[in-house]
TIRO-2110 file (N, C-alpha, C; in Angstrom, 1 decimal):
// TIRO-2110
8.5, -23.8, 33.5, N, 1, A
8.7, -22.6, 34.3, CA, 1, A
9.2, -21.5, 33.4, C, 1, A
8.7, -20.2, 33.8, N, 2, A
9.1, -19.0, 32.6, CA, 2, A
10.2, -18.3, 33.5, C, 2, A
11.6, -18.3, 33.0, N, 3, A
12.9, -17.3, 33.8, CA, 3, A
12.3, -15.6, 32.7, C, 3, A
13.2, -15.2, 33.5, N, 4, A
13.4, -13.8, 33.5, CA, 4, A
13.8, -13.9, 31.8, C, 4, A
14.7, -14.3, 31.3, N, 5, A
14.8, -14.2, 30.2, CA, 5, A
13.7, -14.0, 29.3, C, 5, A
12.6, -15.9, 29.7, N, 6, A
11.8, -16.3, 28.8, CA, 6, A
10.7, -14.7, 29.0, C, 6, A
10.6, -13.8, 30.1, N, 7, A
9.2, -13.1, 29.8, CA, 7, A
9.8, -11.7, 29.1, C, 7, A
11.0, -11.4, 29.4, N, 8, A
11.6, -10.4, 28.5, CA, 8, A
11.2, -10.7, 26.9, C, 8, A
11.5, -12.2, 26.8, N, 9, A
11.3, -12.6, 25.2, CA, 9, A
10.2, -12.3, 24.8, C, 9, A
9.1, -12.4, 25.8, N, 10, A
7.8, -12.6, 26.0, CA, 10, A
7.1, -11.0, 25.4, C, 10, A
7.4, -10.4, 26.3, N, 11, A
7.4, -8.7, 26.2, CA, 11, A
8.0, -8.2, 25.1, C, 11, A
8.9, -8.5, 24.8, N, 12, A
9.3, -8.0, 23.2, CA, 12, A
8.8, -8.8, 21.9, C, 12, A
8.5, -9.6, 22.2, N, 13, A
7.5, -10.6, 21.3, CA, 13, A
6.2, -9.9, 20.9, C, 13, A
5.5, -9.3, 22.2, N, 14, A
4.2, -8.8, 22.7, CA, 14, A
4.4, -7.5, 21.7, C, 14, A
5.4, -6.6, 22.8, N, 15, A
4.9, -4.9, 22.1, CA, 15, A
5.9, -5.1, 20.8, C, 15, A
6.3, -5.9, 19.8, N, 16, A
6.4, -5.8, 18.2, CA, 16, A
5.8, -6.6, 17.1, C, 16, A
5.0, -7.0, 17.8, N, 17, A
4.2, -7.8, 17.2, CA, 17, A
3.0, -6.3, 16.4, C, 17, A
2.5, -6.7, 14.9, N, 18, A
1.8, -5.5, 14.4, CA, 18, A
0.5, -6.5, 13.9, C, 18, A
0.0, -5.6, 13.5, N, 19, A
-1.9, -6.0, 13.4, CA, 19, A
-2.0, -7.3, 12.5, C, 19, A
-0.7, -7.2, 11.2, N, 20, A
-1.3, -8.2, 10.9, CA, 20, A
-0.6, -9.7, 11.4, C, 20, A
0.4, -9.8, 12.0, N, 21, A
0.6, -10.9, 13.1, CA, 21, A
-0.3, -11.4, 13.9, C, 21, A
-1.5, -10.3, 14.0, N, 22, A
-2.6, -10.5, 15.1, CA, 22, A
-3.7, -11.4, 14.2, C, 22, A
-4.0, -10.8, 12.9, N, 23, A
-4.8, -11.3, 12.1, CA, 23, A
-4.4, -13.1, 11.6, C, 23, A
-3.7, -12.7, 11.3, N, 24, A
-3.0, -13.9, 11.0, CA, 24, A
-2.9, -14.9, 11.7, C, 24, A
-2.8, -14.9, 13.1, N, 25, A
-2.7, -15.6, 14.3, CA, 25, A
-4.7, -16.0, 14.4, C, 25, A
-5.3, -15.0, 13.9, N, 26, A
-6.4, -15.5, 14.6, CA, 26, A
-7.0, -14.9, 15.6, C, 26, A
-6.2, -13.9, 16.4, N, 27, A
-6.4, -13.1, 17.7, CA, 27, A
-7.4, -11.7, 17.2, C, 27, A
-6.8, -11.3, 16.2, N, 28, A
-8.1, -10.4, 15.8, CA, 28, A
-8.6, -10.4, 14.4, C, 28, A
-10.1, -10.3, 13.9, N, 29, A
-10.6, -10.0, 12.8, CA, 29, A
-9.6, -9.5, 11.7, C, 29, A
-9.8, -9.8, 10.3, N, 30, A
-9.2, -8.8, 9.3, CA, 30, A
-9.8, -8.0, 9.0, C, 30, A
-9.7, -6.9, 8.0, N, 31, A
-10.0, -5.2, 7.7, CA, 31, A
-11.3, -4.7, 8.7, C, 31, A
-12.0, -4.1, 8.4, N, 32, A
-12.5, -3.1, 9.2, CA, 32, A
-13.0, -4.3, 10.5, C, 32, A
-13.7, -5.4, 10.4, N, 33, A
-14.1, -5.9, 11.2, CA, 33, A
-13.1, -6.3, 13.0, C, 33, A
-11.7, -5.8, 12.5, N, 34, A
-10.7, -6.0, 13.4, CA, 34, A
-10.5, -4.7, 14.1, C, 34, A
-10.9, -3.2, 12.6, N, 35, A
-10.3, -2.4, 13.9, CA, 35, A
-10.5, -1.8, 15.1, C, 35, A
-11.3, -1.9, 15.8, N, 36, A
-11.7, -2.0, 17.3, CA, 36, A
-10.7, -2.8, 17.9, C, 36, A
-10.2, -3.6, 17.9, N, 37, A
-9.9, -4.7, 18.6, CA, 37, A
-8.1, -4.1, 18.5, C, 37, A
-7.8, -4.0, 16.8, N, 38, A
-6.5, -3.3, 17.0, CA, 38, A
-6.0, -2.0, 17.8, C, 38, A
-7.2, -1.2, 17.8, N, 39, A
-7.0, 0.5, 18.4, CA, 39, A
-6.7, -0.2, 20.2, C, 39, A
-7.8, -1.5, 20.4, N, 40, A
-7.8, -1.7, 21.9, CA, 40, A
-6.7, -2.2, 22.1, C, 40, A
-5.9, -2.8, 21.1, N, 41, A
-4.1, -3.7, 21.5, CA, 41, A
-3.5, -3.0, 21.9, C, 41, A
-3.5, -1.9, 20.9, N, 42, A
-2.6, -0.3, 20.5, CA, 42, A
-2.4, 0.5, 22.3, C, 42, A
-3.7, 0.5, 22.6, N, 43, A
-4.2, 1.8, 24.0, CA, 43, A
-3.2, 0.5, 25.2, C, 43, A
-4.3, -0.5, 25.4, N, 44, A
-4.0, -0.8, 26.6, CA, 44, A
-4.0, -2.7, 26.5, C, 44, A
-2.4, -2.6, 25.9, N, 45, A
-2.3, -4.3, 25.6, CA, 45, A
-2.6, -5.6, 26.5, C, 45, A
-2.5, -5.1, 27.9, N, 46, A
-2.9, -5.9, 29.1, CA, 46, A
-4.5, -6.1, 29.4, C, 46, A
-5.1, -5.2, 29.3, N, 47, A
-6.6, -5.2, 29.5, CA, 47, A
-7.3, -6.2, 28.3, C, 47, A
-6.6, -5.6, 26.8, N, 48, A
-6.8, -6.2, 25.4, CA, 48, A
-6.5, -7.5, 26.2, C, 48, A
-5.6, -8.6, 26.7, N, 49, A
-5.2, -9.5, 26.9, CA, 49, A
-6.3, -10.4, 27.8, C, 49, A
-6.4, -9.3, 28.5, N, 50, A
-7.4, -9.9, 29.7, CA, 50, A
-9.0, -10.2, 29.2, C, 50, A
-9.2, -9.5, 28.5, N, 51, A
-10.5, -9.7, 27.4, CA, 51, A
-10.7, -10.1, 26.7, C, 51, A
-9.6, -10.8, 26.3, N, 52, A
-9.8, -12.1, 24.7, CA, 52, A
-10.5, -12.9, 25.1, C, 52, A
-11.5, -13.7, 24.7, N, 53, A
-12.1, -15.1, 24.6, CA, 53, A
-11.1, -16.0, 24.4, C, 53, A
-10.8, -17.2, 25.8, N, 54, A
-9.9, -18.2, 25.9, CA, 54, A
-9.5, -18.5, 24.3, C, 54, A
-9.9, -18.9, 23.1, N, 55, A
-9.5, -19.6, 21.8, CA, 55, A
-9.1, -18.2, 21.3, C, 55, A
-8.6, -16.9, 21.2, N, 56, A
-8.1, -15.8, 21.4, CA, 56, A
-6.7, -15.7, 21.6, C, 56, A
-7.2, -15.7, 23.0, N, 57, A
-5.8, -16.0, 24.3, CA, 57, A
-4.6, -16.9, 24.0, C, 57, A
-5.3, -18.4, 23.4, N, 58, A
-4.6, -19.1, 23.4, CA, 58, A
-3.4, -18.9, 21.5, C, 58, A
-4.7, -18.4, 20.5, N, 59, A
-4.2, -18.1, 19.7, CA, 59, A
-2.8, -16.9, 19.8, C, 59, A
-2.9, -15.8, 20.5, N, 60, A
-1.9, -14.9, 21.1, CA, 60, A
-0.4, -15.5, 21.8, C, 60, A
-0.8, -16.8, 22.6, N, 61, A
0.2, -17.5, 22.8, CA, 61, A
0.9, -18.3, 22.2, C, 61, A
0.5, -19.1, 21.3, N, 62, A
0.9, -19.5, 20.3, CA, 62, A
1.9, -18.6, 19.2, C, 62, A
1.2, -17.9, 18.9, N, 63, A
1.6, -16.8, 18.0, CA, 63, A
3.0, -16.4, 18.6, C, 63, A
2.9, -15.9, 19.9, N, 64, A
3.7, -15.2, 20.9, CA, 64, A
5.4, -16.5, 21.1, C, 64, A
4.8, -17.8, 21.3, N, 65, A
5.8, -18.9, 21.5, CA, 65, A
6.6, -19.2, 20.0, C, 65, A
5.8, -19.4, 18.9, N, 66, A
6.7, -19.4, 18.0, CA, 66, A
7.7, -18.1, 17.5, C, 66, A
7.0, -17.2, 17.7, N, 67, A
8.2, -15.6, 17.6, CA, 67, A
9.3, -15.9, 18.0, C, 67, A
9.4, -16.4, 19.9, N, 68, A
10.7, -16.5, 20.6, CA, 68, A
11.2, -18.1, 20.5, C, 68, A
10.3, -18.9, 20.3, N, 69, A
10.7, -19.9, 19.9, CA, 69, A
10.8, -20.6, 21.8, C, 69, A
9.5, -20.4, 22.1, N, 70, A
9.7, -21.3, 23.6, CA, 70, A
9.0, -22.8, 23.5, C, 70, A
9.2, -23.2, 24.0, N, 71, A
8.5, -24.6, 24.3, CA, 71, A
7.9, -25.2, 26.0, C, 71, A
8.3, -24.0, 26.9, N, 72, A
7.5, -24.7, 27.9, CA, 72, A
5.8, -24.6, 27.4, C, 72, A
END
């Protein structure tokens, strides 16, 4: 179960996370091949979210869980 804490963690994890956290994670392409995908994080990070390809998504969460350090 995610408390109020864990999605705060969650959300600050989200909007400070920078391009190459993303790259590195796997969630988006490196140099020019990525930047579409970065300008889309940048505009509207929920929709970007909602449009990942599941192995994406999952890479984002991952990424996202070791930042705050969750384990559910």
């Amino acid at each position: 179960m995610i408390t109020g804490t864990d999605l705060l963690q969650i959300s600050l994890a989200r909007v400070n996370m920078d391009r190459t956290d993303l790259e590195v994670a796997g969630v988006i392409d490196r140099g020019e091949a990525g930047d579409k995908a970065w300008s889309n994080f940048g505009r509207d990070m929920d929709t970007f979210i909602l449009k990942l390809p599941e192995w994406r998504r999952t890479a984002l969460a991952e990424a996202i869980q070791e930042r705050v350090g969750l384990s559910h």
